[in-house]
N, C-alpha and C positions, 0 to 999 in steps of 0.2 A: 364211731361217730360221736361228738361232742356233743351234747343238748343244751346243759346249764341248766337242764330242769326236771330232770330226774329224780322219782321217790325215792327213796330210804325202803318202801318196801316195793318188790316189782308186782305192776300189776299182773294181771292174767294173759293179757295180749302180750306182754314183753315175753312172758315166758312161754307161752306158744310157741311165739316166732322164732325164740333160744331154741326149743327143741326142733322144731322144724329145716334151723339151719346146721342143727348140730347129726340130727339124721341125715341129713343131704351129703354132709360131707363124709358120711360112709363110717361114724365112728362109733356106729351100734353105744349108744348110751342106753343107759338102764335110769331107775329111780335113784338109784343110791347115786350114781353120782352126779346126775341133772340137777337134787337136791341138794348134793356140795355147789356148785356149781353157782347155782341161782340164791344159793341161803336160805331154803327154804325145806318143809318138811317132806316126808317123802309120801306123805299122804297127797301134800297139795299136787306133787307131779304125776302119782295116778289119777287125782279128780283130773286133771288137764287133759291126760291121755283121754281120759272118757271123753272128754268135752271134743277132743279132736275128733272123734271116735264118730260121735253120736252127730255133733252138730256142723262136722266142718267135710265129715264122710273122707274123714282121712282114710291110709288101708293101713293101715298101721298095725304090725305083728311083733311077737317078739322071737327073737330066734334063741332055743336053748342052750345052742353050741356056742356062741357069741356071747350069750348073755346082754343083749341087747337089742333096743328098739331095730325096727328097718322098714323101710314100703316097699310093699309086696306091687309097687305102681312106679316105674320110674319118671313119669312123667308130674305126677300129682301134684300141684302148686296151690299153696294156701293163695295166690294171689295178691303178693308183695304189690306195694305200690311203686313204681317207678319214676321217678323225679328228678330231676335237674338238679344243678348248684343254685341257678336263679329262683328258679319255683320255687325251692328250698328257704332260700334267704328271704322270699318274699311273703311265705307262711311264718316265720318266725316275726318278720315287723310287722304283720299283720296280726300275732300272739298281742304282740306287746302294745298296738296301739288300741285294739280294744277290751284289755285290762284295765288300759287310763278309765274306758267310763264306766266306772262305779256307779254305786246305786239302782244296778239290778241285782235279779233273782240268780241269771244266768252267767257270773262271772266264774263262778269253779264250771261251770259247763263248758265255758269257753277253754278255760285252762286243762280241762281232761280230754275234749276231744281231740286239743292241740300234742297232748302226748300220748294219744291212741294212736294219731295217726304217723307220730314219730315212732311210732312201734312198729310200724310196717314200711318202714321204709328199707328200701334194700341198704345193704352198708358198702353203696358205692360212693357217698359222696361225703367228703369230710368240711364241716365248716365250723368251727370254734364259736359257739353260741355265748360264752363267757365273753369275750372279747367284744363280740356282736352288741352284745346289751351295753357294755360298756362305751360302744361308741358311736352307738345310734341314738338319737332321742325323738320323744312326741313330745315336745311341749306344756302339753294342751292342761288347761285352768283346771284346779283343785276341784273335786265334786262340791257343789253348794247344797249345804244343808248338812244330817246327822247322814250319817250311809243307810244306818241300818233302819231307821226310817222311812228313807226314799224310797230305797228296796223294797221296804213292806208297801207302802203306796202301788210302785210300781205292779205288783205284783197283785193287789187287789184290782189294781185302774186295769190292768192286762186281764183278768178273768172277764171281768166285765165287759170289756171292749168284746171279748170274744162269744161271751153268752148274752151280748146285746143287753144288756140291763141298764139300768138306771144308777147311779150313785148319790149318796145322801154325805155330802162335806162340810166342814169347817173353815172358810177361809181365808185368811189374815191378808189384807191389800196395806201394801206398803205405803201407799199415795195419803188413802183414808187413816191409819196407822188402826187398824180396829181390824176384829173379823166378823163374817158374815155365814149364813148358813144358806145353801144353796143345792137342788137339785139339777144334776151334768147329766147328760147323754153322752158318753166318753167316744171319741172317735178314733183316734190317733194319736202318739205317744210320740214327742220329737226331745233332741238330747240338741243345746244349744250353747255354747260358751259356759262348760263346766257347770252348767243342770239341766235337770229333766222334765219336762212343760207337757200336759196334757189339754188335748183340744177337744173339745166337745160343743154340745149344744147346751144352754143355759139356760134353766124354764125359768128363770127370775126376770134376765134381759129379753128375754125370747127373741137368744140371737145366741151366736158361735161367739165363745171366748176363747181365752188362753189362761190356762192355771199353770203355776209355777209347785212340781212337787213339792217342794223342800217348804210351802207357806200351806200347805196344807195341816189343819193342825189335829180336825180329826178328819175320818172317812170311813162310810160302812156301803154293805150291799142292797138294792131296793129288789122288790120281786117285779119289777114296773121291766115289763120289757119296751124296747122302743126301736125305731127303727131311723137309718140316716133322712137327715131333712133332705127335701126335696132340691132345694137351691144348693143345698152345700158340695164344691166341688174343689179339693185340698189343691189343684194348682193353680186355678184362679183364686181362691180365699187368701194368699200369701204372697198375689204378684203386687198388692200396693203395701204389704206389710214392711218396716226399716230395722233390722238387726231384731225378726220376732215379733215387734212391735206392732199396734195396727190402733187405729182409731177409728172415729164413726163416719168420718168425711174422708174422700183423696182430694188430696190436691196437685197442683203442678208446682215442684217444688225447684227454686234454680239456686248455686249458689256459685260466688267467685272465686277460684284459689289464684293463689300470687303465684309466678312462676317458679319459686322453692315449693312451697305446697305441691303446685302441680306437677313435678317428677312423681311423686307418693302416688298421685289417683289415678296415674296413666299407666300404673304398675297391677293394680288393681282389679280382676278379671267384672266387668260391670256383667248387671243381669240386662235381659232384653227391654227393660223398663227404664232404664239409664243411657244417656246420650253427654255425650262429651264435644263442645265446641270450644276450637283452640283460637288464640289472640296471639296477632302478630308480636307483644313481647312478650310470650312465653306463659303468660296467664291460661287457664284455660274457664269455662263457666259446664258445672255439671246438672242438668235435668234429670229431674226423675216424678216420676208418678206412685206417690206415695201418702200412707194417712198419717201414720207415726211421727206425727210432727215433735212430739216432747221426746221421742230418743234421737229425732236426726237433731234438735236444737243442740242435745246434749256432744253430740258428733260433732257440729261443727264447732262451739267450740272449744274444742279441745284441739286444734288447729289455730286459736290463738288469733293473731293480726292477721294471719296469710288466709282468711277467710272470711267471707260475708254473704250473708243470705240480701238475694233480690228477687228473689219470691217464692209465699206471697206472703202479702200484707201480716197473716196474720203470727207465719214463723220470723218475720221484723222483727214484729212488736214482741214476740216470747224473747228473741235471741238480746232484743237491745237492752229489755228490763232485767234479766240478767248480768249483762255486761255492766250496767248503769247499777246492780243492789252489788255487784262485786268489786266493782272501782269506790263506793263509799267506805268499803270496807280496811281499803289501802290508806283512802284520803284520812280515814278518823285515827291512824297509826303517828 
């Protein structure tokens, strides 16, 4: 069986399963040559034996006429994992696409259990993992921020969340271009177009925000235990939010697309807060209940001419003085 992700030295589980299949098939191996075999010492394939021995209640003897392993059980099964080609194929893109998000603690975690449990696999199914990586992709946007930063964030915001505590940050707002110091109640941890965003409660707004990890610039632990607000419930808090986004007010927001545009949004899986009415030439106009006015301004446009906000009033006025400070810009050329 091909992996494409195999160490240089085999763990302990690969070499179990070596011995395990190498007794089954009836070829009485000993130390000396398990240790040719695997590359390894012949100390490490006695500790193995023990470990079968001790922790996996193998019956494992040795015969002195053979000079080699045997089970005194012929039934005994370390309990191979049995899998398919698809299941298979489908735990490998699943390796690879949450490697993409960096900036956790748990990225070699992901990567070891993934060849733990390639170590139990029976070696009925052959799939070319080399090949596989080469011809599959995820996409998905660069990690935003330093990694090994976020990670450490991540990984303090994660204790906390989970000991209920308070955190004391630093936090640089892009809009203000300054940072500020602030006490979070850390809720929940969400991974969003290549970063990592923590929600919590804010004792400064005394309200739920959204922190972006990678603009955190410092962050420590408080002894301040706290417990979730009353009001706050994670799938109503994010049904008027726009790509993350959220403001203090929702609005009903409508906008036009030209019937080019409109191919693009009907392709679109909308969430239950968006509605799509179609126009006999192919236009169609999209509703939505949302606060995020300054990220959907920026959404539409970047759709150019084939798009126009008609409400409300106040994503207009955003969307035209934009268009109006970006048209000066051409005319003074």
């Amino acid at each position: 069986m091909a992996f494409g992700l195999a160490e240089t030295t085999r763990p302990q589980l690969y070499r179990i399963v070596h011995i395990d299949k190498t007794i089954k098939a009836m070829r009485y191996p000993n130390a000396r040559s398990l240790a040719e075999e695997l590359e390894v010492h012949q100390r490490t394939i006695m500790r193995d034996v023990g470990f079968m021995k001790d922790m996996l209640s193998a019956p494992l003897e040795y015969d002195p006429k053979r000079r080699g392993f045997f089970y005194n059980q012929a039934d005994y099964s370390l309990g191979l994992l049995k899998i398919t080609e698809g299941e298979l194929l489908a735990l490998c893109l699943g390796h690879n696409l949450l490697v993409k998000c960096k900036g956790t603690p748990y990225i070699q975690a992901i990567v070891s259990a993934f060849n733990k449990i390639c170590s139990y696999v029976q070696d009925t199914v052959e799939i070319d993992f080399g090949q596989l990586t080469e011809t599959v992709f995820f996409d998905l946007e660069p990690l935003r921020g330093d990694e090994k930063q976020v990670a450490a964030h991540f990984a303090t915001i994660g204790a906390a969340i989970k000991e209920r505590k308070t955190i004391n940050l630093l936090h640089y707002s892009i809009a203000r271009n300054s940072c500020r110091e602030r006490l979070v109640d850390p809720y929940q941890l969400r991974y969003y177009q290549g970063a990592w965003y923590m929600v919590g409660f804010c004792h400064l707004r005394r309200a739920v925000r959204i922190f972006a990890l990678d603009r955190i610039r410092e962050l420590k632990h408080t002894e301040s235990a706290f417990s979730l607000h009353k009001d706050f419930n994670q799938d109503t808090y994010f049904q008027d939010s726009f790509q993350l986004y959220k403001g203090d007010n929702t609005y009903q927001v409508k906008i036009w697309f030209s019937p080019d545009q409109a191919r693009w949004i009907r392709e679109k899986q909308l969430p239950p807060t968006q509605t799509i009415e179609e126009n006999p030439d192919g236009s169609l106009i999209l509703t939505m209940q949302t606060s995020g006015l300054f990220q959907v301004k920026r959404w539409v446009l970047s759709f150019g001419a084939g798009a126009k906000v008609l409400a409300p009033p106040e994503l207009i006025a955003m969307a035209a003085h934009e268009l109006t400070a970006a048209s000066q810009l051409y005319i003074n050329t």
